[in-house]
N, C-alpha and C positions, 0 to 999 in steps of 0.2 A: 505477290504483286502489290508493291503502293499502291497506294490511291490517293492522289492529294485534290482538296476541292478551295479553288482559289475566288475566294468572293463570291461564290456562287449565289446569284437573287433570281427570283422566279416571280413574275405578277402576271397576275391575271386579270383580265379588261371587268370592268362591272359589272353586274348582271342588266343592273338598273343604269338605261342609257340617259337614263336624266340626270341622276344622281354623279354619273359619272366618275363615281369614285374608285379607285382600281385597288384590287386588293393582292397585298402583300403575303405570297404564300412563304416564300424565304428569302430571308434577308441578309444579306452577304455573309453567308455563312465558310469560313474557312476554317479546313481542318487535316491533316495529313494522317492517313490510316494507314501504320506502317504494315508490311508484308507478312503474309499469316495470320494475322490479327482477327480476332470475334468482336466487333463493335454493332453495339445496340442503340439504336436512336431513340429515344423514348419521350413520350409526350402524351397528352390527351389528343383526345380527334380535333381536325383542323391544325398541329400543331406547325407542321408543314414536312414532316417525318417520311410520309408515302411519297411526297411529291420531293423532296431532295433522292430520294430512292429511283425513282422513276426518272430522273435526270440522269442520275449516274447509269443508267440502262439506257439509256437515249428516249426511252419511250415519248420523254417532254423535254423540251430545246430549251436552255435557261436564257431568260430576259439577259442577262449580263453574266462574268464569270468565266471561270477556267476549269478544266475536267481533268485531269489527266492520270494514264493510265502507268507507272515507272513514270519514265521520261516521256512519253508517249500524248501530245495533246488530242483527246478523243471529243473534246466537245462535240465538234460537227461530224462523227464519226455516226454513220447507219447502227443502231442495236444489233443487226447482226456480224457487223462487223468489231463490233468491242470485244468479243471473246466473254461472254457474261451466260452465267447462268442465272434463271430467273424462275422465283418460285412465290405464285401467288397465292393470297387467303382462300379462293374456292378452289386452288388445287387445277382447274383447267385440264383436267384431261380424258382424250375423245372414245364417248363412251362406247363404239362399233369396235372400239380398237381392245386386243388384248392386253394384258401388263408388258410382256413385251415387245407389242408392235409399240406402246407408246413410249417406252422408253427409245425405241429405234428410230424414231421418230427426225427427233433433230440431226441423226444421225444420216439418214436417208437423202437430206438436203444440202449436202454439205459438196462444194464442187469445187473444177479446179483441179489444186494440189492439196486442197486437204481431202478430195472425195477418198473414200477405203472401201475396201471390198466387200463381198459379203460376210464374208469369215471375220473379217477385222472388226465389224459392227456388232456383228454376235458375240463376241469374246469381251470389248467393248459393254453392252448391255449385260450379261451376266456378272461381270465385275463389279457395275455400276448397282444391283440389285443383290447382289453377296452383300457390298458396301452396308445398304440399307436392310440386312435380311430380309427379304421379302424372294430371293431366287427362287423358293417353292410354291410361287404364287404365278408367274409366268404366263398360266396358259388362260388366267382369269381374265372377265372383266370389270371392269371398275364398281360394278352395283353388283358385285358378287364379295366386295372388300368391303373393311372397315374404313370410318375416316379416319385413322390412323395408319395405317394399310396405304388406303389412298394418297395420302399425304408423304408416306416414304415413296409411291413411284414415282410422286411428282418432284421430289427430290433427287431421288436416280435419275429422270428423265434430264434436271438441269447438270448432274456430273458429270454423265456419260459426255460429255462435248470436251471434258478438260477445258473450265473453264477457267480464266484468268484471274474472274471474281466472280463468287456468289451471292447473290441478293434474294434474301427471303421478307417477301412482306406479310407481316402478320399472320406466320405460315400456323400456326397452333390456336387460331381465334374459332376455329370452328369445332375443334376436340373438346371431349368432355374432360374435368379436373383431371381425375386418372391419366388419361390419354395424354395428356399436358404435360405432364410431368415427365410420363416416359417418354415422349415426343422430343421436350427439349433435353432430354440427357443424352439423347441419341443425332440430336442435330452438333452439340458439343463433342460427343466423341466422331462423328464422321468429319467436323472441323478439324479437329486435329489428327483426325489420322490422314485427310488426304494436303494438311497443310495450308488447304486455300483460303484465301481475304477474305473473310464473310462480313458484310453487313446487313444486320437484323432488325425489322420493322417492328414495334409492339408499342401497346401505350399497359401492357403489364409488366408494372414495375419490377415483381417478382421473377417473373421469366427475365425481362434484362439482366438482372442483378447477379442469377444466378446462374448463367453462363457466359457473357461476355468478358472479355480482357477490359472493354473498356466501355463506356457509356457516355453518350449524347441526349445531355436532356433538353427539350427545345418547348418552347412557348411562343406561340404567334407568331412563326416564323423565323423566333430566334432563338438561337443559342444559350441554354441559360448556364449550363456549366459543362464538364467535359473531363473526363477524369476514370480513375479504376473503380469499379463499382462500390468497392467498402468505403473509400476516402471520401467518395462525393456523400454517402448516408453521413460519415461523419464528420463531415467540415461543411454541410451546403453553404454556398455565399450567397443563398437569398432565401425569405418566406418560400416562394413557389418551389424551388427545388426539396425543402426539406417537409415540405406538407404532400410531396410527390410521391417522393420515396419515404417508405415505411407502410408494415401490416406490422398489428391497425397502424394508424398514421399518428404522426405527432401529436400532440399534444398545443392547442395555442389558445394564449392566453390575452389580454391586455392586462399592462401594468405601467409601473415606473419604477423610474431610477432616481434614488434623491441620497445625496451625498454619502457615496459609493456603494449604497445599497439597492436590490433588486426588488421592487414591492409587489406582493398580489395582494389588489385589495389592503386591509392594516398591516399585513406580514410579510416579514422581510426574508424573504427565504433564500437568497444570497448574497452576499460581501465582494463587491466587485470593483476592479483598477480601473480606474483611466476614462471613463465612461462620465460624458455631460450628462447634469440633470436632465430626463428629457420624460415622455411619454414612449410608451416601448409595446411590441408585440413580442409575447414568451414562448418560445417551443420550448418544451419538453418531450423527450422518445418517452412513451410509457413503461420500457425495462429502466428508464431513469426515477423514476419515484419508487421506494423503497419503504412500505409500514413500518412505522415506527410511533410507541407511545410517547415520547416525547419531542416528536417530528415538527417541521418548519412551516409544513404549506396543510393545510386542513381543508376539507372537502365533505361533501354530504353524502353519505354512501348510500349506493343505491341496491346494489348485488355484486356477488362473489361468480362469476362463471367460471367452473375448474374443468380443464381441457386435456386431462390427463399429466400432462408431462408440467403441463405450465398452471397457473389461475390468472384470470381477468379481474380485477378489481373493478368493477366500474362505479364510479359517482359524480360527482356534479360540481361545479364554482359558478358564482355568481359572474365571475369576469372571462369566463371558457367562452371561447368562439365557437367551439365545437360543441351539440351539444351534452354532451360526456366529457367529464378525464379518465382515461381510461390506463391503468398500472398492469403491465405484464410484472407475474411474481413465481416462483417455484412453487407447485401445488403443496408442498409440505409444508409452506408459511402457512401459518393459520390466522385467519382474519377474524373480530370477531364482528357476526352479523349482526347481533342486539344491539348494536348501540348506534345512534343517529350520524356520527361523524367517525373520518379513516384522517389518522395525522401520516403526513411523508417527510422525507429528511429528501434531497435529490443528490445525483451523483453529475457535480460540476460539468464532466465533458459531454454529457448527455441532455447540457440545459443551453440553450441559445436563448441571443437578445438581436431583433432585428427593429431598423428605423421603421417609425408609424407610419411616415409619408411613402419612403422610396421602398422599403421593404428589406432591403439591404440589410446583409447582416451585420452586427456590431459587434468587435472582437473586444476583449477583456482578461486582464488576469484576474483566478480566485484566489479570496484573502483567505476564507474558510467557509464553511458553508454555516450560515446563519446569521 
């Protein structure tokens, strides 16, 4: 099932009635999430992420905007009548009830032409808990499960309905890292094995990245970029999308550009096209700095953390925003820790240049690096 969201704005009245200021949860956000699709909305809290979620479930009525489900306008449609499954961060579900009374649950209220028998519910419900392995758990109850446990019936509980779309908010914030992990490889493969639309709540970057088709990253309401998950790590069109995405995170610097050179600090650690003199903020991905004795950008070393498979370089610049630079490197580079300063050579597509003021990113060709 599409799902296309046409200008969609969401405000909310003040808290403070003197103040009177209304605040902007989302801001004409338009976006078409084609059929079958895994899109992840991603943002920090407040971003406005749960409340465009909560829109497209009807749960909250948008200030302005279009909802529609195919061809289908659902704006003003009742949540239970959108055909939506809906799966929240505590999971919601009734603890008198066994795993399978509460997957039968939404099934039990369903009337009309779509009400089913009882045989049709139960077949229904075991499919829906095969789906998410958990069918040998059935006769439990909920504080008899794990929260991993718990969180697949509350997923069973939103299939069983055949829904038109799936919506998971921030369904893996309460699992421990393990649990996470296996969580989200399991919510990807039941997306694609039952085929339906999912969009997925989280402000961990990792978890979007690593199962969706596609990603929404959003800032105060707004849209900041929108793309497949590797393309947006490696093109962001702004400071905030690209200090977003990344473990660890970017690398940012202040510098400048002075006649088509890239400076930190005295050092000109890239040879750059087309770019006005200006003052500049630098990201760096930290697998883009590369040790080298005869390297571009110099830094104050601080430790070597080796992580098995990988090492962390970490040390220090006077002009770092953050307060580390930090080099992912193959633990078999050998760094050496005696000496006061680590020199880097950088790997061009891995180095961005963005406006001071607007944040915006600024594109350029490299001449060569140095």
């Amino acid at each position: 099932m599409k799902v296309v969201l046409e200008n969609l704005t969401k405000i909310f009245p003040s808290r403070d009635k003197k103040a009177g200021k209304e605040v902007v949860a989302v801001n004409d956000f338009t976006f078409e999430i084609p059929d079958g699709q895994l899109v992840g909305l991603l943002g920090p809290s407040g971003c406005g992420k749960s409340t465009t979620l909560y829109m497209i479930s009807g749960l909250q009525k948008p200030s302005s905007g279009k909802i529609y489900f195919g061809d289908d306008d659902v704006t003003e449609l009742s949540t239970e009548n959108r055909g939506i499954g809906l799966v929240f961060q505590n999971y919601a579900l009734y603890p008198h009830m066994t795993v399978q009374q509460n997957i039968l649950f939404p099934l039990q209220n369903l009337k009309g032409k779509d009400k089913l028998s009882k045989e049709e519910m139960l077949e229904r419900a075991i499919n829906a808990a095969k789906l998410v392995q958990i069918d040998e758990l059935m006769d439990r109850k909920p504080s008899e499960l794990s929260g991993g446990q718990q969180q697949r019936v509350a997923i069973a509980r939103a299939l069983v309905k055949m829904p038109r779309v799936l919506l998971l908010d921030e369904p893996l914030s309460n699992l421990d890292a393990r649990l996470r992990l296996q969580t989200r490889e399991e919510i990807r493969r039941i997306q694609k094995e039952t085929g339906i639309t999912t969009i997925f709540v989280t402000h961990d970057q990792e978890e979007a990245m690593s199962i969706s088709d596609v990603i929404v990253v959003m800032k105060l309401g707004v849209v900041q970029q929108i793309g497949k998950p590797q393309d947006v790590y490696d093109d962001p069109k702004n400071l905030f999308v690209a200090t977003f995405l990344g473990t660890p995170p970017i690398n940012v610097l202040e510098g400048k550009v002075l006649d088509g050179k890239v400076y930190i600090g005295d050092e000109a650690v890239m040879s750059v096209d087309g770019v006005e003199d200006q003052n500049v903020y630098i990201g760096i991905r930290p697998e883009a700095l590369e040790p080298a004795t005869n390297g571009v950008f110099t830094c104050n070393l601080n430790n070597v953390e080796v992580m098995g498979r990988d090492a962390s370089v970490v040390s220090s610049h006077k002009n770092s925003v953050n307060p580390v630079v930090r080099a992912i490197i193959s633990s078999d580079i050998k760094v050496d820790t005696t000496v006061a300063t680590v020199k880097y050579n950088i790997k061009p597509h891995k180095f961005f240049l963005f406006n001071k003021e607007t944040e915006k990113r600024i594109y350029f060709e490299v001449k060569n690096n140095g």
